[in-house]
Structure formats: structure tokens, C-alpha cells
C-alpha positions in Angstrom: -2.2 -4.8 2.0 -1.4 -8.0 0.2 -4.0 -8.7 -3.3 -5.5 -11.7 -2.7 -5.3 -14.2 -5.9 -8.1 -15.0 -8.4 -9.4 -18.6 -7.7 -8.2 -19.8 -10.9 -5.1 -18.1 -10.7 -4.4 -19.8 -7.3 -5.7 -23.3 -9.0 -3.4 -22.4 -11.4 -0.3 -22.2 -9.1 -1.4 -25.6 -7.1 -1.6 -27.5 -9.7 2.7 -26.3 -11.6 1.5 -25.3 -14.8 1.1 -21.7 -16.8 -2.3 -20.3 -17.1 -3.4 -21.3 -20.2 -1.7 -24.7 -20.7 -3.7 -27.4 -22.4 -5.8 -29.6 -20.9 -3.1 -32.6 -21.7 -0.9 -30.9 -19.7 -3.3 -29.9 -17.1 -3.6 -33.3 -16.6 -0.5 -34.9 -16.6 0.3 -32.2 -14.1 -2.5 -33.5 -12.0 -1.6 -36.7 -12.1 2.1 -36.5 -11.1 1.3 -34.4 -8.0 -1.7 -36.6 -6.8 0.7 -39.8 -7.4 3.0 -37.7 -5.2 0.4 -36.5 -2.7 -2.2 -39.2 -2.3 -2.7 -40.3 1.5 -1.6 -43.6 0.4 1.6 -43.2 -0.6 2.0 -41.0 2.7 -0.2 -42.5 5.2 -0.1 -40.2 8.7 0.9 -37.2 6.9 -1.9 -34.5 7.1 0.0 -31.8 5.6 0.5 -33.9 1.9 -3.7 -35.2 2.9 -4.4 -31.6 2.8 -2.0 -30.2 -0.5 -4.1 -33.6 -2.2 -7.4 -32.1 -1.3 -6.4 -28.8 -2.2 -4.7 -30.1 -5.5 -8.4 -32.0 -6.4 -10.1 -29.0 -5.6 -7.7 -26.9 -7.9 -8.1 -29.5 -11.0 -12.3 -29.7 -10.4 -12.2 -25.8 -10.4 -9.7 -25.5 -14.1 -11.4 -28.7 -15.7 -14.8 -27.0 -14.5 -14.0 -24.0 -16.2 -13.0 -24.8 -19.2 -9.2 -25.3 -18.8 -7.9 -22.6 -22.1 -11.0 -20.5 -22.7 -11.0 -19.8 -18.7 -7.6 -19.0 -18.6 -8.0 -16.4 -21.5 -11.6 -15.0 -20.4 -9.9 -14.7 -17.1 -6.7 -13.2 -17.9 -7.2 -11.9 -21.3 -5.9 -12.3 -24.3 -2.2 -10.5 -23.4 -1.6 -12.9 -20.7 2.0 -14.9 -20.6 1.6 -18.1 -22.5 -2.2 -17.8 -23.6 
């Protein structure tokens, strides 16, 4: 039976950056993938409509959280990159 993911961890993942990378990077992450993604740029295509949803979610739920300090809470302190 496969583990499922913590939430975080998944945002993580979506959004191409190491748990516990800094909010500056957190967002220029964001920012390149939503450029990327963003129904405009790729009008009729509901598979990149739903990665951009998915990839807003993912940056609400790591902004929401704290970014670092949820990263470290969540994964402790012996965590890769924290």
C-alpha cells in the first residue's frame, strides 16, 4: 500500500522547490510556473487550467503556513535542506 503524502509535502513538490526554501524562492518559483501555466498563455488546455489551480492552491497552503517554520515544524529539524 502506497503512503499518501503530507499536504505540505505535496505543495512542496507542485510548486519545484526543497522543503524549507525561503519564501523569495517560494515565490519566484510560483511565479515562473503560473507564467507557464496560466489559462491565458494556454487557452483550451484543461490539463495546464488544472496544474494552475493546483499550483495556487499549493502556494496559498506554504504561504498560509508559514513557508520555513512549517517546513521545519513539519519535517523537523533533520530534514534535507532545512
Amino acid at each position: 500500500m502506497e503512503r499518501r503524502k503530507d499536504p505540505l509535502r505535496r505543495a512542496w513538490d507542485l510548486l519545484g522547490v526543497k522543503p524549507g526554501a525561503g519564501m523569495d524562492e517560494v515565490r519566484s518559483a510560483f511565479r515562473r510556473r503560473a507564467r507557464e501555466l496560466h489559462p491565458d498563455r494556454r487557452p483550451g488546455d484543461a490539463a495546464a487550467e488544472d496544474q494552475f489551480k493546483r499550483l495556487v492552491e499549493a502556494f496559498a497552503h506554504v504561504t498560509a503556513a508559514g513557508g520555513r517554520p512549517a517546513a521545519q515544524r513539519v519535517l523537523g529539524s533533520t530534514a534535507e535542506g532545512v
